[in-house]
C-alpha positions in Angstrom: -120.9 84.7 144.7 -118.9 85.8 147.3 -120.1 83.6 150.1 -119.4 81.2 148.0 -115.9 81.9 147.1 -114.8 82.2 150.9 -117.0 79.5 152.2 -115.1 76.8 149.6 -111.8 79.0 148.9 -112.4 79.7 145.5 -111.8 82.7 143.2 -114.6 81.9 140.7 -115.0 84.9 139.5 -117.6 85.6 136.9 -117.6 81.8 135.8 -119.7 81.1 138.6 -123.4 78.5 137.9 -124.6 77.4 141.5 -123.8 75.8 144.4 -124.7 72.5 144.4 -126.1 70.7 147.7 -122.7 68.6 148.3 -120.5 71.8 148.1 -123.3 73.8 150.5 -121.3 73.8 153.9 -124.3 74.1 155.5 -125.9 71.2 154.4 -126.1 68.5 157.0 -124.0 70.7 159.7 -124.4 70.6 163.1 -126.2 73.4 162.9 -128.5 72.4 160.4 -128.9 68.9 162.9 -129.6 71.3 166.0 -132.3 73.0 164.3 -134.0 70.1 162.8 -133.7 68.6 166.5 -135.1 71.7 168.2 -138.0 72.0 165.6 -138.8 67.6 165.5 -138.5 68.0 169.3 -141.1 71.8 169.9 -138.4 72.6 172.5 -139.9 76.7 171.7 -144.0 75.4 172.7 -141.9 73.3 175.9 -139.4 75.7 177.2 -140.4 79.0 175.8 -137.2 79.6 174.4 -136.0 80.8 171.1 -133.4 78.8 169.0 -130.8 80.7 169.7 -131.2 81.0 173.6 -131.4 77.0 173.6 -128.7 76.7 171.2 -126.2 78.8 173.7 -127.0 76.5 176.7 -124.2 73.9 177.8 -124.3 70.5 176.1 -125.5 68.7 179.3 -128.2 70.8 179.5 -129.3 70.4 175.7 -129.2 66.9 176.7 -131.3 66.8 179.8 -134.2 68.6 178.3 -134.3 66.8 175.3 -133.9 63.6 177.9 -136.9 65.0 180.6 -139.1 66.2 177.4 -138.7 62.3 176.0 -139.6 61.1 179.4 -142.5 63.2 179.4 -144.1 62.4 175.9 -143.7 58.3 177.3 -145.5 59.4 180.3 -148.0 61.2 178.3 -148.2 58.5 175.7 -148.5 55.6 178.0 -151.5 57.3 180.3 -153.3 57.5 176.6 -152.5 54.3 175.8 -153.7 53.4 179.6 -157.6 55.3 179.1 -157.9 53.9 175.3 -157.5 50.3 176.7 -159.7 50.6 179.1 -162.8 52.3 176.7 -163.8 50.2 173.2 -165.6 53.4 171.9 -162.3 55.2 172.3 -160.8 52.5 170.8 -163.1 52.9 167.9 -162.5 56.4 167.9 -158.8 56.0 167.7 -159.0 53.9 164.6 -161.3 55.9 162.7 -159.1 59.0 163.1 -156.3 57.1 162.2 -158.5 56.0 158.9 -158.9 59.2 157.9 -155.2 60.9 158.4 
């Protein structure tokens, strides 16, 4: 209850029920958005980094590994895209794993 109290400015006291998600100051913070970035993104499998040691880097450089890891995935994606074209059982392969999933 505490936490609470100081994270809003309340005295609630004993009266207190929950904290609901709009009055979570966590919820949707920057924080929150970095770690949902760093997850969507595997920066850890990329950079063998923790959170933390990619959180405490400089903007700019937050934004040029996110910008050379989306690079890379294109790359990647496009050279798949490349052999797949090229081979009709892969093709057929494609489709029937995308069937299943």
């Amino acid at each position: 209850m505490g936490a609470y109290d100081l994270s809003v400015g309340l005295d609630t006291g004993t009266r207190h029920v929950g904290l609901s998600d709009f009055e979570n100051p966590e919820y949707g913070s920057l924080y929150e958005i970095w770690m949902e970035v760093y997850l969507r993104e595997q920066i850890g499998e990329h950079f063998r980094m923790t959170f933390d040691e990619w959180l405490n880097r400089p903007r700019w450089e937050i934004m040029m590994m996110l910008r050379v890891l989306n690079r890379r995935k294109a790359a990647i994606k496009k050279v798949m895209n490349d052999v797949t074209a090229g081979d009709p059982e892969l093709q057929g392969l494609e489709k029937e794993l995308k069937l299943k999933n």
